[in-house]
Residue frames as a rotation matrix with the C-alpha (Angstrom) as fourth column:
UNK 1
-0.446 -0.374 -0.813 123.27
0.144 -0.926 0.348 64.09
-0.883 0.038 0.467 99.36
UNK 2
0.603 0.657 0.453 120.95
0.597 0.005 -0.802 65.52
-0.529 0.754 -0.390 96.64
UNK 3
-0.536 -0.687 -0.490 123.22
0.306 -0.700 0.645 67.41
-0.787 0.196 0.586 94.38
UNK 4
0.277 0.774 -0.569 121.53
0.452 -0.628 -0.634 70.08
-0.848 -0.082 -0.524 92.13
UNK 5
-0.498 -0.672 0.548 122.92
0.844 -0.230 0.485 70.99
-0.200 0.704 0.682 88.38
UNK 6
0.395 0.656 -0.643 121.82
-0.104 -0.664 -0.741 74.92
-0.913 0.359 -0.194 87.10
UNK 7
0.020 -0.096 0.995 121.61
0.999 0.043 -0.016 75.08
-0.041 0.994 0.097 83.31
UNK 8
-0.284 -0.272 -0.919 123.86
0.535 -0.841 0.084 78.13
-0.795 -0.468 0.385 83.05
UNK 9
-0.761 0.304 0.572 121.86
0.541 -0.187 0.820 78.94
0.357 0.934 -0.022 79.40
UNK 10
0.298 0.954 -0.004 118.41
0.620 -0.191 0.761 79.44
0.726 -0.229 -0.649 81.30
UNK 11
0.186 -0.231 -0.955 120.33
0.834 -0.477 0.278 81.33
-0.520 -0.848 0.104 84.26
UNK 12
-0.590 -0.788 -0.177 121.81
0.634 -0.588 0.503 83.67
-0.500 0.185 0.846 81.64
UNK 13
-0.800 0.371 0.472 118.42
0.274 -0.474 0.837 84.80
0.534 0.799 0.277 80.58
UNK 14
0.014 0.649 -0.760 116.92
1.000 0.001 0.020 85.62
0.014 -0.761 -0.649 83.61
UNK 15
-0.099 -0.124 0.987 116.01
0.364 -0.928 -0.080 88.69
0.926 0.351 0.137 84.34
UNK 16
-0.847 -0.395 -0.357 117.16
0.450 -0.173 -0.876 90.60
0.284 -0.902 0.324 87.44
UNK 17
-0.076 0.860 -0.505 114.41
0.957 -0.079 -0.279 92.19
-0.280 -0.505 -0.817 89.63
UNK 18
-0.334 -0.303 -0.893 115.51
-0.034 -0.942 0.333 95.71
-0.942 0.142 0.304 88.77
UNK 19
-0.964 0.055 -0.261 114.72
-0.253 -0.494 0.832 94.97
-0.083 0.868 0.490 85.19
UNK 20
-0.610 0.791 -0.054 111.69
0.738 0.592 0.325 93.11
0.289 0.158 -0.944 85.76
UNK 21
-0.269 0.042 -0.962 110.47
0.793 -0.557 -0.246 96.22
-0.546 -0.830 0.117 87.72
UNK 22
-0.542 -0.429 -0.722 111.69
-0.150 -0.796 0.586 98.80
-0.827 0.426 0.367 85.20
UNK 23
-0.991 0.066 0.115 109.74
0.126 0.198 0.972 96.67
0.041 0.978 -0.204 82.52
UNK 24
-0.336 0.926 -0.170 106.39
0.881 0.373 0.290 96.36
0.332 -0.052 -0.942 84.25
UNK 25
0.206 0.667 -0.716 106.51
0.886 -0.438 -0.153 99.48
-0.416 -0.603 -0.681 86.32
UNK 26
0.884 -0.137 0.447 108.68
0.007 -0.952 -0.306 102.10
0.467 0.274 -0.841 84.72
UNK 27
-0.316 -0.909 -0.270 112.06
0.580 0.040 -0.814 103.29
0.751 -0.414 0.515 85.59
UNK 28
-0.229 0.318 -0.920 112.49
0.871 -0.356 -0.340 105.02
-0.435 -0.879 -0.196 88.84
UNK 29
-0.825 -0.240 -0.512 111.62
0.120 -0.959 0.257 108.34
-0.553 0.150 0.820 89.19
UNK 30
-0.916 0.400 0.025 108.85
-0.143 -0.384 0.912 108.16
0.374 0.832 0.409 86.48
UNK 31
-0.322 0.846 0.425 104.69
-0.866 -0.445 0.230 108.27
0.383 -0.294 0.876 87.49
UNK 32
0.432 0.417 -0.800 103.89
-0.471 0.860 0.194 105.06
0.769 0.293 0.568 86.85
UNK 33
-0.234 -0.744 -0.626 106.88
0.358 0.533 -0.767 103.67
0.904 -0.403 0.141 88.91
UNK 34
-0.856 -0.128 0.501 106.06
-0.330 -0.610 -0.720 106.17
0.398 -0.782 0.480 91.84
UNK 35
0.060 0.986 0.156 102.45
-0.865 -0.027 0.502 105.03
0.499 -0.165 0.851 92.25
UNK 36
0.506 -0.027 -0.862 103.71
-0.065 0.996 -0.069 101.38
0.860 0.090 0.502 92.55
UNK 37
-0.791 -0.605 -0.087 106.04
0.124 -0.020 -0.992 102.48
0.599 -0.796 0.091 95.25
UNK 38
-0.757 0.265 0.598 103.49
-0.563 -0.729 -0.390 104.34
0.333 -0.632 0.700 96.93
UNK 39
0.335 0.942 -0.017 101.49
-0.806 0.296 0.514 101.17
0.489 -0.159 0.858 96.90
UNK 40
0.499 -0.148 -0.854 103.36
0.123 0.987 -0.099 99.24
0.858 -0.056 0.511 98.07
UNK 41
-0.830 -0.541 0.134 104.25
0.049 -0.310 -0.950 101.26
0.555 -0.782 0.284 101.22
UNK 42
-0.144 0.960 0.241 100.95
-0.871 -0.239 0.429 101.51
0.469 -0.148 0.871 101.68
UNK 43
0.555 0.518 -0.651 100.62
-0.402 0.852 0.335 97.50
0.728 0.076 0.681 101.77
UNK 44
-0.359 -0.908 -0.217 104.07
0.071 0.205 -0.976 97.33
0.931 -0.366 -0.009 103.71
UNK 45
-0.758 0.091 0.646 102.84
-0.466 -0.769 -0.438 100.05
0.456 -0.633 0.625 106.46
UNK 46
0.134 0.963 -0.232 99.28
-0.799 0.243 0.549 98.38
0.586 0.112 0.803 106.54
UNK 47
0.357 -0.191 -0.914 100.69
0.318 0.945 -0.073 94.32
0.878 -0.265 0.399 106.98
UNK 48
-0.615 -0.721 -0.319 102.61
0.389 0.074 -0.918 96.23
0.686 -0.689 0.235 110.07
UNK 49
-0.612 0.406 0.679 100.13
-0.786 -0.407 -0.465 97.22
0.088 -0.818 0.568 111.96
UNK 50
0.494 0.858 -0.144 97.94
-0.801 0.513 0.308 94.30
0.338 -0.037 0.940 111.08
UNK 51
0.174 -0.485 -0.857 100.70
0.010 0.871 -0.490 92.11
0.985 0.076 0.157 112.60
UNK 52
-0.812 -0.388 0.435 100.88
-0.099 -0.644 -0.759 94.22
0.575 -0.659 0.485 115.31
UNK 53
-0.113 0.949 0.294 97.09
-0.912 -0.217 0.349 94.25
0.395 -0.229 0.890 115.68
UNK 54
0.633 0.303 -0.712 97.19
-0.165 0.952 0.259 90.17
0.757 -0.046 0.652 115.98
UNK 55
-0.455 -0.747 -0.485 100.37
0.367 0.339 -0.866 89.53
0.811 -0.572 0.120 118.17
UNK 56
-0.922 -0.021 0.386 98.14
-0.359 -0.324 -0.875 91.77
0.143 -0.946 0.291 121.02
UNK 57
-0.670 0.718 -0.191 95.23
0.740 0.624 -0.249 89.54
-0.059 -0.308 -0.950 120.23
UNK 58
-0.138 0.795 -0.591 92.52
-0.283 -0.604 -0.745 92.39
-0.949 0.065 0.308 118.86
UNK 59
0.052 0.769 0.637 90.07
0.682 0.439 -0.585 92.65
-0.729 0.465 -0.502 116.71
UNK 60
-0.771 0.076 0.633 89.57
0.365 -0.761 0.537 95.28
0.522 0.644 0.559 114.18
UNK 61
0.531 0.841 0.101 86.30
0.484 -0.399 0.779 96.07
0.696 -0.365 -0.618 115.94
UNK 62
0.659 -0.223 -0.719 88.29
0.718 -0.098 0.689 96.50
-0.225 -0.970 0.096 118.99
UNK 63
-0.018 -0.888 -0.460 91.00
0.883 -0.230 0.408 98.46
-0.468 -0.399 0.789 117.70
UNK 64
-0.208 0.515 0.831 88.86
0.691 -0.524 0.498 100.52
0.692 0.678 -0.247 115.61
UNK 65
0.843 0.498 -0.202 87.14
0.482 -0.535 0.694 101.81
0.238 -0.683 -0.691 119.02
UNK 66
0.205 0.028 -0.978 90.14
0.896 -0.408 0.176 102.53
-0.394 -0.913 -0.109 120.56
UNK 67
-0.764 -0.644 0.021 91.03
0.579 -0.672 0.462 105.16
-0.284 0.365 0.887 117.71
UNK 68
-0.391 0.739 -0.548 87.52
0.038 -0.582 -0.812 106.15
-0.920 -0.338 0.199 117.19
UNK 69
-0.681 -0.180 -0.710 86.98
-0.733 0.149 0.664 104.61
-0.013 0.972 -0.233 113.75
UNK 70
0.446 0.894 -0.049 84.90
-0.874 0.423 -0.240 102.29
-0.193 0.150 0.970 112.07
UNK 71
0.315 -0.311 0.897 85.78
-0.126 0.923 0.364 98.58
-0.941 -0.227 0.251 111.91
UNK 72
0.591 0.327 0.738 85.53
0.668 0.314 -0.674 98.76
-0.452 0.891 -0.034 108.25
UNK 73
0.789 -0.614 0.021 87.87
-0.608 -0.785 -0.124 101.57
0.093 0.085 -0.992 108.01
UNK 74
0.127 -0.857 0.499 90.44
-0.830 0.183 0.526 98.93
-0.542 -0.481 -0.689 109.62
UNK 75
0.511 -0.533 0.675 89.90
0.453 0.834 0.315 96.42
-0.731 0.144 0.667 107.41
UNK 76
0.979 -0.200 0.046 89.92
-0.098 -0.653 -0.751 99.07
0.180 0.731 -0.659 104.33
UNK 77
0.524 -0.811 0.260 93.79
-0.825 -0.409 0.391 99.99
-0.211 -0.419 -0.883 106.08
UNK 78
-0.024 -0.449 0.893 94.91
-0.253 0.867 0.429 96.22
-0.967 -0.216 -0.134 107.00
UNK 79
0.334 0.242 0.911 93.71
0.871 0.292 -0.396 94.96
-0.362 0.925 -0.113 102.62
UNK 80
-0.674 -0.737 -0.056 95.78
0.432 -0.454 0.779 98.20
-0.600 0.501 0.624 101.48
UNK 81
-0.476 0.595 0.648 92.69
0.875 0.393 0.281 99.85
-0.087 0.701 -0.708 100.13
UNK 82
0.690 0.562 -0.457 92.71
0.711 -0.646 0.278 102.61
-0.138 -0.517 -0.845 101.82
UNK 83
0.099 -0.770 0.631 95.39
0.524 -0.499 -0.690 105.63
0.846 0.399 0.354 101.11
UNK 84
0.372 0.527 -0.764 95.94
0.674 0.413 0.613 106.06
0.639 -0.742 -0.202 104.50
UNK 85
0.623 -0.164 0.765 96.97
-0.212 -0.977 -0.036 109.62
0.753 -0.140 -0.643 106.25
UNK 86
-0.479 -0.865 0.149 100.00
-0.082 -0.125 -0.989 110.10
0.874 -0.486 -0.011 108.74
UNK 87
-0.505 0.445 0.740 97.87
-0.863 -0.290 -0.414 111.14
0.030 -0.847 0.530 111.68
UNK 88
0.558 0.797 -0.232 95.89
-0.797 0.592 0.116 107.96
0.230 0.120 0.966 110.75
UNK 89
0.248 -0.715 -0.653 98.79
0.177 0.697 -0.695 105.75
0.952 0.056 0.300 110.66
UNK 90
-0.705 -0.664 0.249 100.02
-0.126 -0.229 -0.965 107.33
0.698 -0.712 0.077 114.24
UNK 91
0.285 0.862 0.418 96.78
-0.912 0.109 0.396 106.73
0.296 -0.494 0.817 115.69
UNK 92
0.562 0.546 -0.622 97.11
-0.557 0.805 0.203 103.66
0.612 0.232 0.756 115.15
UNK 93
-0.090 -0.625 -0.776 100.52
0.344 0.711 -0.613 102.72
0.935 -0.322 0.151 115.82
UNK 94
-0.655 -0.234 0.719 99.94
-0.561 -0.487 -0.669 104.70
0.507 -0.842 0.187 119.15
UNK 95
0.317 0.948 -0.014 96.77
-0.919 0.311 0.242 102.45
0.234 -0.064 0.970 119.81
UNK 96
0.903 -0.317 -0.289 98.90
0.348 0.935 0.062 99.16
0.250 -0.156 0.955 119.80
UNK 97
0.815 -0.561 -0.146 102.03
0.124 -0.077 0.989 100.90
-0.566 -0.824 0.007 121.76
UNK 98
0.572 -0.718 0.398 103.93
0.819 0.525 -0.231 101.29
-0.043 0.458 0.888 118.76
UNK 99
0.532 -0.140 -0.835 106.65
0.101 -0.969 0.227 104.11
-0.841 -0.205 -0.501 118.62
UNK 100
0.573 -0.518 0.635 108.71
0.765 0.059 -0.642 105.59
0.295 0.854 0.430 115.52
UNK 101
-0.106 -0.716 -0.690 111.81
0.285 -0.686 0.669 107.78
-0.953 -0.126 0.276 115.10
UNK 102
0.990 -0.102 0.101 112.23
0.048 -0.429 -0.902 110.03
0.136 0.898 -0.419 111.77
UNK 103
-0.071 -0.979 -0.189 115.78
0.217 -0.200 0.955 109.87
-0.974 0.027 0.226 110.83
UNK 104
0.855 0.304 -0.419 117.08
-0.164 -0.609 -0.776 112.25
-0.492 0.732 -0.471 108.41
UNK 105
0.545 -0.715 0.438 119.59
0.159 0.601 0.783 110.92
-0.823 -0.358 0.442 105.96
């Protein structure tokens, strides 16, 4: 049995994620903070289709065609580089069978 002491000094100066956030990005609500979101949905949105894209065994070349895109567009999407449009995003997920729901809450 491996037993594990925390040194409750160095715990008590951590810093929760919320402030770590709030220091680097901005509270919510403010520009700075919004952009970060918005990149990081971006990267979120992106990693899900590019998991999607692998689990059915395609390429980017391949899945480029069937939406009518360049390959280089998909990687642009899949490496978050790309600020990628709704209709673009539904292409896609329609391309690899994927469906969504909008719920309003």
């Amino acid at each position: 049995m491996i037993m594990i002491t925390l040194n409750r000094d160095k715990l008590a100066k951590l810093r929760t994620s919320s402030e770590y956030f709030n220091e680097k990005y901005g509270v919510e609500g403010t520009p700075k903070r919004k952009d970060f979101e918005a990149r990081a949905n971006t990267y979120y949105y992106a990693e899900l289709l590019r998991e999607q894209r692998k689990a059915q065994k395609l390429t980017q070349q391949q899945l480029a065609e069937k939406i009518g895109k360049k390959r280089e567009y998909i990687s642009q999407i899949e490496r978050g580089n790309s600020d990628m449009q709704l209709s673009t995003f539904l292409q896609i997920a329609n391309a690899l069978g994927l469906r969504f729901a909008m719920v309003v809450g």
